[in-house]
N, C-alpha and C positions, 0 to 999 in steps of 0.2 A: 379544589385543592391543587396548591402547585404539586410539580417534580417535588421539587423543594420540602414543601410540606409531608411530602407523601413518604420523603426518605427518612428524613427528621423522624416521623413515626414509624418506620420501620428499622430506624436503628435503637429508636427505645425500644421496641418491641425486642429485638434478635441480639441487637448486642452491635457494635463497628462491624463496618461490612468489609470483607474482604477487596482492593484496591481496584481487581477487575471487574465485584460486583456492582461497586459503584459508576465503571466507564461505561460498560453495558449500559444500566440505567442512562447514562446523561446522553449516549446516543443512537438508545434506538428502543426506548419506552416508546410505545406505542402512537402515546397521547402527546407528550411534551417534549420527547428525546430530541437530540440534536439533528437528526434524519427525520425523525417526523415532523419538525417545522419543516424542512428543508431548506438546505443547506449552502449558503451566499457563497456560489465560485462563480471567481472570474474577478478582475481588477476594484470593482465597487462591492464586493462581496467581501468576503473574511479571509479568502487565502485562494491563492491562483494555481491553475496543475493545465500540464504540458495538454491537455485534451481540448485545450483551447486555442490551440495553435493548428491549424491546419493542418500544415507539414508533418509535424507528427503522426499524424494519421496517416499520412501519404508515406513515411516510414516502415509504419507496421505494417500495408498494404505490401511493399515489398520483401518484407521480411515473410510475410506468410504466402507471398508466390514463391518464393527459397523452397521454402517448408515446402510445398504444396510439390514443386518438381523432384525434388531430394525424397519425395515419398512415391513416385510416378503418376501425377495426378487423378489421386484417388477417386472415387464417385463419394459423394457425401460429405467431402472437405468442407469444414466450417472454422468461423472464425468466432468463438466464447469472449467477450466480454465480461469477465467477471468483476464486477462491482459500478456496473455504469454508470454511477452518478446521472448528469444530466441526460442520456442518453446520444452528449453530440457525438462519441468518436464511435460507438457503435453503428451511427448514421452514417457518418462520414467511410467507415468501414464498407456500411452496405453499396453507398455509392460506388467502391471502388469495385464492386463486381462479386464481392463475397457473400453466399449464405451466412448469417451473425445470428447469436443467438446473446441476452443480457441474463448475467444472475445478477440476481438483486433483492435481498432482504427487507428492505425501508419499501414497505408500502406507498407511502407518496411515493419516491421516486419512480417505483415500479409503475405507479399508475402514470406517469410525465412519461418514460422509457414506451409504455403501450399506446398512447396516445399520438408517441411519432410514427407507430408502426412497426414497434419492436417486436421478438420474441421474446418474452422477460419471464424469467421463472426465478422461484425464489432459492434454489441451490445446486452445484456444481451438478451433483449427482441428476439433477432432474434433467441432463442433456446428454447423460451416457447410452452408447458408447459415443466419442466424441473421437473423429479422428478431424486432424486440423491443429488451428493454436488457437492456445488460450492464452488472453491479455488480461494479467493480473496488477495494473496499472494503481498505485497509490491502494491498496487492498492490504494487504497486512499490516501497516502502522495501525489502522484504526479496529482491528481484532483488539475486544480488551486486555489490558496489560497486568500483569502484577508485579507488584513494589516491594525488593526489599533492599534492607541495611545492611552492611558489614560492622560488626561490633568485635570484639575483644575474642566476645565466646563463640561466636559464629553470625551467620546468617537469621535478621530476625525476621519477618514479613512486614507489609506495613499495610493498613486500613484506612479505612473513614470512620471519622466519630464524630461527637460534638464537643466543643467547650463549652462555659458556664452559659456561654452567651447563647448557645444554640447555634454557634455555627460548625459549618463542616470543618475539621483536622484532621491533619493524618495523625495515627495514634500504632502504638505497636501492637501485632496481635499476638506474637509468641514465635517460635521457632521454627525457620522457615523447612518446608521439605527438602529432603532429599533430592527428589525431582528438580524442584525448581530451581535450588543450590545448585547443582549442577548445570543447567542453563547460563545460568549467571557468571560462573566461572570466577576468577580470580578477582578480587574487590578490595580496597586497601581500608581499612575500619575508618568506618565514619563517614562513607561514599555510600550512594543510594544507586539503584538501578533497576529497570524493569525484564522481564522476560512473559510473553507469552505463548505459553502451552497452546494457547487456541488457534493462532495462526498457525502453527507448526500441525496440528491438526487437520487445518483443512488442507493441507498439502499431502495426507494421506488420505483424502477424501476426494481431493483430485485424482491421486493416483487409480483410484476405480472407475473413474470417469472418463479420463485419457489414454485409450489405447493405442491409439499411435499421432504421431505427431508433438509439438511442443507448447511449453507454458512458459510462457518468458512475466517474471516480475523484476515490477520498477518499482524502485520506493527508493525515500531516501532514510541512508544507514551504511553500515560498511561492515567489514568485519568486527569481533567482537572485541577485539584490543581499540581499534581504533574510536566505534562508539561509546564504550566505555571512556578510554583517555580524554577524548575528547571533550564530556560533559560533568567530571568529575568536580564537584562533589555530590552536587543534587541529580543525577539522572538527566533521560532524555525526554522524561514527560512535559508536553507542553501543553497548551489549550491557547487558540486563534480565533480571535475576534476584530473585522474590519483590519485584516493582514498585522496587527498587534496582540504579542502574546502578553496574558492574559490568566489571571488566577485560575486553577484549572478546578477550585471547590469552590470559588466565589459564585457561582447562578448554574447550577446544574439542568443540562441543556440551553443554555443560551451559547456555547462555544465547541468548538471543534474539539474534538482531544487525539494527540497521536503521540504517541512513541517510538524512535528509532527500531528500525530494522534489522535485525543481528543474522546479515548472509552467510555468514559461518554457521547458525542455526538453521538456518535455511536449507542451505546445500548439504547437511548432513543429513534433516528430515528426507530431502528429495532424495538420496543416497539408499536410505533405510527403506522407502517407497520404493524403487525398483527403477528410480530413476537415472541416466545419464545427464549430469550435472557441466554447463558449460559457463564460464563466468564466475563470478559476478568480474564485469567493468564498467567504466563510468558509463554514465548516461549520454554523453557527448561523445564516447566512441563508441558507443552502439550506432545513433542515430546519424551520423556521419560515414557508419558502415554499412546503412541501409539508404542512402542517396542526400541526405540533409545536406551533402556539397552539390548538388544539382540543385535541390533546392533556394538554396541561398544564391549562387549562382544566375539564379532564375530570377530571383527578387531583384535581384543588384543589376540585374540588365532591364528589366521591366519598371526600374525608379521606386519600388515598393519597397522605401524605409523605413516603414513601419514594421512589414513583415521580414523584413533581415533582420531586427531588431530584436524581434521577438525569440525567430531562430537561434540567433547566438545566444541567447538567452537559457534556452534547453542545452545547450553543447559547450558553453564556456565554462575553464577550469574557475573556481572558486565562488559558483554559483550552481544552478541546476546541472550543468552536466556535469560536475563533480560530485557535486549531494548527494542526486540520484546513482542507487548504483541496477543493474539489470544482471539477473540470472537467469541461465535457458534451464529447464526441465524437460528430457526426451523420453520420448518412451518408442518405441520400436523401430527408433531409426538412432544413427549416431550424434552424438553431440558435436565430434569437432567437428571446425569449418561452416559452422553457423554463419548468416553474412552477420556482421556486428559485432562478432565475438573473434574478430582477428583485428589486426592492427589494422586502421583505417588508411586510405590515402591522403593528402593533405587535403585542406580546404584553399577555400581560394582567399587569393593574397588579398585582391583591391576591397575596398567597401565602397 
């Protein structure tokens, strides 16, 4: 019995399933989910992410010597990986001289992550006390999301059901909460949007885990006017397949599903944890504030136009380093003057 099948009878059985019951399901049932196939990254796969660029890595290396001095290099300083995917930047992590440790929920991945010789465990908590930084790198878009509408009388929620045909819809379940309504914030009737409570969660799940040092997240989103504005009418819910988006109820588990990032959700969660909140800014001035002009620099004299290519590619405005945006989360040391989280120097002129 597919996914497919198995939801089909479980929404006869229960009734439409709540928006985040169903993304759960499609990426990370056990048997079929879109993490338990595992998951095509990289340019012939479904959708590409900065963990494939070297340099990047060579970034966060610097960023977490910052960290690492600014704390007086502590004994036990490590470097969390939270959500490794294929386990390359936690590698590339170790290469650069760091103790790393991977959370990682998806079984397969987790078994690819130990097979390079990771430490993989399956949640934040399971590597506390944790002093060092935590890399929450493309991790909260794929926390599942919930969907709801602006109508006349308020906020309604929205689900999955079937039509005549038996296929997946979304369908309204009734009146969205309180809670969630307020995540959501202001909506103009007739615009859809997602918010999830579960990412915002494990960001107080972090906070038990990080005692001193920082958690910098990358995803892409922005604040909550702007990803709103931005995707109005229908939301930011997508699903990628072979880098083309993609029905996102047409083959449950066969596609990626993510939802913009609400850092103004973010940096309040971290706020209400006990966190010192630094950012968010782009992706491109982060990683240009942690050496990505040496980097490039380096390419461009070395003839490696592939990998200048790539680079600009994470830091150019109206693509990845604008997408993405990067929040630091501190706990026992202060947030300003992070390297990254101030205005960068320029980059270099020639290509």
């Amino acid at each position: 019995m597919t996914l497919a099948d198995r939801l089909r009878a479980r929404i006869a059985r229960e009734g439409p399933l709540r928006f985040d019951a169903y993304m759960e399901a499609a990426l990370f049932d056990p048997e079929d989910g879109y993490y338990a196939r595992g998951p095509a990254i990289g340019r012939a796969g479904d959708f590409a992410t900065a963990t494939n660029e070297p340099a990047f890595a060579r970034c966060l290396a610097r960023f977490a010597r910052d960290v690492r001095a600014r704390l007086g290099d502590p004994p036990g300083f490590r470097v969390i990986d939270a959500g490794g995917g294929t386990g390359a930047l936690a590698s590339a992590l170790a290469a650069e001289g760091f103790a790393v440790g991977v959370v990682e929920r998806a079984p397969g991945l987790a078994a690819a992550q130990r097979a390079r010789g990771l430490d993989t465990r399956p949640a934040i908590g399971d590597f506390a006390p944790i002093t060092g930084v935590v890399v929450a790198n493309e991790l909260l878009d794929a926390f599942p999301a919930r969907r709801v509408e602006a109508t006349a009388e308020g906020f309604v929620e929205l689900g999955v059901g079937l039509d005549a045909a038996g296929r997946f819809v979304e369908v309204p379940l009734g009146p969205a909460d309180a809670a969630l309504a307020a995540l959501v914030g202001d909506l103009p009737s007739g615009c859809r949007a997602e918010a999830s409570p579960a990412a915002l969660a494990w960001i107080a799940d972090l906070s038990s885990a990080l005692t001193r040092g920082v958690a910098i997240v990358l995803d892409y989103g922005g604040a909550a006017h702007e990803i709103r504005g931005e995707h109005l009418p229908r939301g930011t819910l997508r699903a990628y397949r072979q880098h083309a988006i993609v029905d996102p109820l047409a083959d449950p588990g066969s596609a990626d599903l993510t939802a913009d990032v609400d850092f103004d959700a973010v940096a309040e969660a971290g706020r209400r944890a006990g966190f010192a909140v630094a950012g968010p800014v782009n992706q491109g001035s982060f990683l240009l504030g942690n050496g990505l002009v040496d980097e490039m620099e380096a390419a461009r004299v070395s003839g490696d136009l592939e990998g200048l290519f790539a680079m600009r590619t994470l830091a150019l405005p109206g693509g990845m380093g604008e997408r993405f945006k990067v929040a630091g989360l501190a706990r026992g040391m202060r947030a300003e003057g992070l390297s990254g989280f101030e205005r960068p120097r320029p980059g270099p002129q020639r290509s």
